[in-house]
Kinemage of the C-alpha trace (Angstrom):
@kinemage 1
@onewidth
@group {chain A} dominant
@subgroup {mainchain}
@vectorlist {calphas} color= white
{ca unk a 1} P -90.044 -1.815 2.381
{ca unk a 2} L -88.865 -2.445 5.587
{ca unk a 3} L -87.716 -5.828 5.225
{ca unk a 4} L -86.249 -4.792 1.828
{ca unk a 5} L -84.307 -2.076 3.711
{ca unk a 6} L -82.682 -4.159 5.973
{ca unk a 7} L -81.935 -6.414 2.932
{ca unk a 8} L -80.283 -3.962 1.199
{ca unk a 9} L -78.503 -2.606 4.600
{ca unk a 10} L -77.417 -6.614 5.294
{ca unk a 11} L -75.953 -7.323 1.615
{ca unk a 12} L -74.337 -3.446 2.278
{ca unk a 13} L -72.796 -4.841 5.049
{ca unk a 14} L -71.646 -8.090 3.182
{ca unk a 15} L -70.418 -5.784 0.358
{ca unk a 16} L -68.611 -3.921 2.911
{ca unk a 17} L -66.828 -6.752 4.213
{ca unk a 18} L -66.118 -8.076 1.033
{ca unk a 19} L -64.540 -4.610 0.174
{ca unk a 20} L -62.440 -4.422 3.412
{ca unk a 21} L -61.565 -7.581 2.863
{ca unk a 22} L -60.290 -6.803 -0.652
{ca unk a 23} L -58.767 -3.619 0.844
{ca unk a 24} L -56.916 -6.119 3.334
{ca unk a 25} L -55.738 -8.525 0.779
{ca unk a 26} L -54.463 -5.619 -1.601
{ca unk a 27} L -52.458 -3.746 0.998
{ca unk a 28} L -51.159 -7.398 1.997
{ca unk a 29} L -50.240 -8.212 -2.154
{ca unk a 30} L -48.936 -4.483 -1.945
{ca unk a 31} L -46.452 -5.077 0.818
{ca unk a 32} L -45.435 -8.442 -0.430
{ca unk a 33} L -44.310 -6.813 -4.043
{ca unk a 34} L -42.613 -3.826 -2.169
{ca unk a 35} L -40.610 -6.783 -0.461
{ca unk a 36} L -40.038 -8.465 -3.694
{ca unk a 37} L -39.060 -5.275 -5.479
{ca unk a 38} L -36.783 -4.425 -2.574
{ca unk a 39} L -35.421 -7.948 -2.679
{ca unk a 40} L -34.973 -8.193 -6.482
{ca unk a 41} L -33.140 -4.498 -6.136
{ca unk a 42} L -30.754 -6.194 -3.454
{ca unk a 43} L -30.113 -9.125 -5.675
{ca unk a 44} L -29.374 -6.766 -8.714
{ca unk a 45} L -27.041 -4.782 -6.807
{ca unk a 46} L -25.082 -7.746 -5.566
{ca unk a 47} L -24.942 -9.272 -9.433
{ca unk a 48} L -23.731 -5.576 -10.337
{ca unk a 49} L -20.646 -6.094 -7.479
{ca unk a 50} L -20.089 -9.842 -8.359
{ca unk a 51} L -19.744 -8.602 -11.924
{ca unk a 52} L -17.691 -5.688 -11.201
{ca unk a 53} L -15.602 -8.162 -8.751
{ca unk a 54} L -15.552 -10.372 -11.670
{ca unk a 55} L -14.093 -8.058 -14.211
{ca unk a 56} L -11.306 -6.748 -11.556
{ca unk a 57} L -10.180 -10.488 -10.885
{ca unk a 58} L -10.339 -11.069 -14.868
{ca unk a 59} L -8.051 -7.582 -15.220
{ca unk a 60} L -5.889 -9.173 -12.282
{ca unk a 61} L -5.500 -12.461 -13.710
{ca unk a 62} L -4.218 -11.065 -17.237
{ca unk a 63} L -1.516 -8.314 -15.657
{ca unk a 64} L -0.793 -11.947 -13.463
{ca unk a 65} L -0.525 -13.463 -16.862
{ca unk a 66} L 1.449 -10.820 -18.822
{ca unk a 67} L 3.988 -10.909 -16.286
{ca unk a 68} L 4.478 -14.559 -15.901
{ca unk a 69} L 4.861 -14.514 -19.379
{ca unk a 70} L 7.608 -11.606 -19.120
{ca unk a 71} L 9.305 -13.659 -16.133
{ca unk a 72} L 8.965 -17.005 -18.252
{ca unk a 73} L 10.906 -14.922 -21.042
{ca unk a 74} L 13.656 -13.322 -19.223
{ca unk a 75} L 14.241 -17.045 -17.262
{ca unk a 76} L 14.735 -18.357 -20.571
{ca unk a 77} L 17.383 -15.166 -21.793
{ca unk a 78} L 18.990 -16.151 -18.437
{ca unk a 79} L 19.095 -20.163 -19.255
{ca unk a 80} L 20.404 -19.428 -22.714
{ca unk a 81} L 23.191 -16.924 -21.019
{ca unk a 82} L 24.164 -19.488 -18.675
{ca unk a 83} L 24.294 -22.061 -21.338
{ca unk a 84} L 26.591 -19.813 -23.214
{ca unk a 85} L 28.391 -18.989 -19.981
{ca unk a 86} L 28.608 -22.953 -18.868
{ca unk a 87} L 30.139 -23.935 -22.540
{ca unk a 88} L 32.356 -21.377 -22.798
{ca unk a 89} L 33.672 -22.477 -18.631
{ca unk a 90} L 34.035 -25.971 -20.097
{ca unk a 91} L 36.009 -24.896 -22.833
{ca unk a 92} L 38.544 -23.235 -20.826
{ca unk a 93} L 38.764 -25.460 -17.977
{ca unk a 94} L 39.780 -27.795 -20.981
{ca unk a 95} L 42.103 -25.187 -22.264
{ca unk a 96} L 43.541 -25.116 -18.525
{ca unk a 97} L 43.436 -28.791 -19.162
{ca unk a 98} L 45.762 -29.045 -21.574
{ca unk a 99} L 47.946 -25.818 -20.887
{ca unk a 100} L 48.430 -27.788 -17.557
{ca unk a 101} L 49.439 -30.822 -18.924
{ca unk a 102} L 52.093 -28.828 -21.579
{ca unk a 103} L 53.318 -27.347 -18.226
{ca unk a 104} L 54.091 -30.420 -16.863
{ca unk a 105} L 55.231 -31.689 -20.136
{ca unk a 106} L 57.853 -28.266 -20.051
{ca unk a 107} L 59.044 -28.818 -16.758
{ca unk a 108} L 59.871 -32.298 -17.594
{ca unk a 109} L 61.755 -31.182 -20.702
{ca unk a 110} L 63.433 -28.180 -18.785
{ca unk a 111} L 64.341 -30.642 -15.628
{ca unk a 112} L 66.206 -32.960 -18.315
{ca unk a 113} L 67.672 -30.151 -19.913
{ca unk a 114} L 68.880 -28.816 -16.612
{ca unk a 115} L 70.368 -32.319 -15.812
{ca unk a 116} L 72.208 -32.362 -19.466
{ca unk a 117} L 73.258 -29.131 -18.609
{ca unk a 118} L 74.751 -30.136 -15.596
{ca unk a 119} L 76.375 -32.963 -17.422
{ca unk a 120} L 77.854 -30.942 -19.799
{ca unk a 121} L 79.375 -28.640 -17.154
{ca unk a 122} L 80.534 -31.063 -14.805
{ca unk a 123} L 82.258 -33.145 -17.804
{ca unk a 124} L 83.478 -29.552 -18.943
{ca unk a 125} L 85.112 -28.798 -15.271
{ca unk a 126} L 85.864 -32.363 -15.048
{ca unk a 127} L 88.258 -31.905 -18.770
């Protein structure tokens, strides 16, 4: 009975050991799935700020867009004006054109009607 005792007591002990050894691994397996909750918790929280960082940049890029656009369509109001502007500038600068050359054609006429007058008079003072 004796010898079966200290059987017993000796696979006890193993058992024991075996448990605690469990016990060890389990705590271990606990503390590594803490750490893994923890770190899938982390990464969560960072994919929830890259998204939300994602959605402002998005928002930024259209109001970016929307105004470009406006900017695009008010720098082609102001092409078309200045086209206007630059055809209307050419047409009077050849208006000036060809007032200024009926000028000079007027002052040639008045300049030889000035010298017939003169003619006239002097051949009037001279009769």
């Amino acid at each position: 009975l004796q010898k079966e005792l200290l059987r017993y007591k000796q696979e006890a002990r193993n058992l024991q050991g075996i448990k605690d050894a469990l016990q060890q691994r389990l705590i271990q397996q606990d503390a590594s799935v803490l750490q893994l909750k923890q770190e899938l918790l982390r990464a969560n929280m960072d994919k929830e700020e890259l998204h939300n960082q994602n959605v402002d940049l998005q928002r930024k890029v259209e109001e970016r867009n929307r105004l470009l656009a406006e900017y695009k369509k008010e720098l082609g109001q102001k092409h078309r004006h200045l086209q206007q502007h630059q055809t209307k500038l050419d047409e009077m600068l050849r208006q000036l054109s060809e007032a200024s050359y009926q000028q000079v054609d007027l002052e040639r006429e008045l300049e030889h009607k000035e010298a017939l007058l003169a003619h006239c008079m002097k051949r009037e003072a001279e009769e």
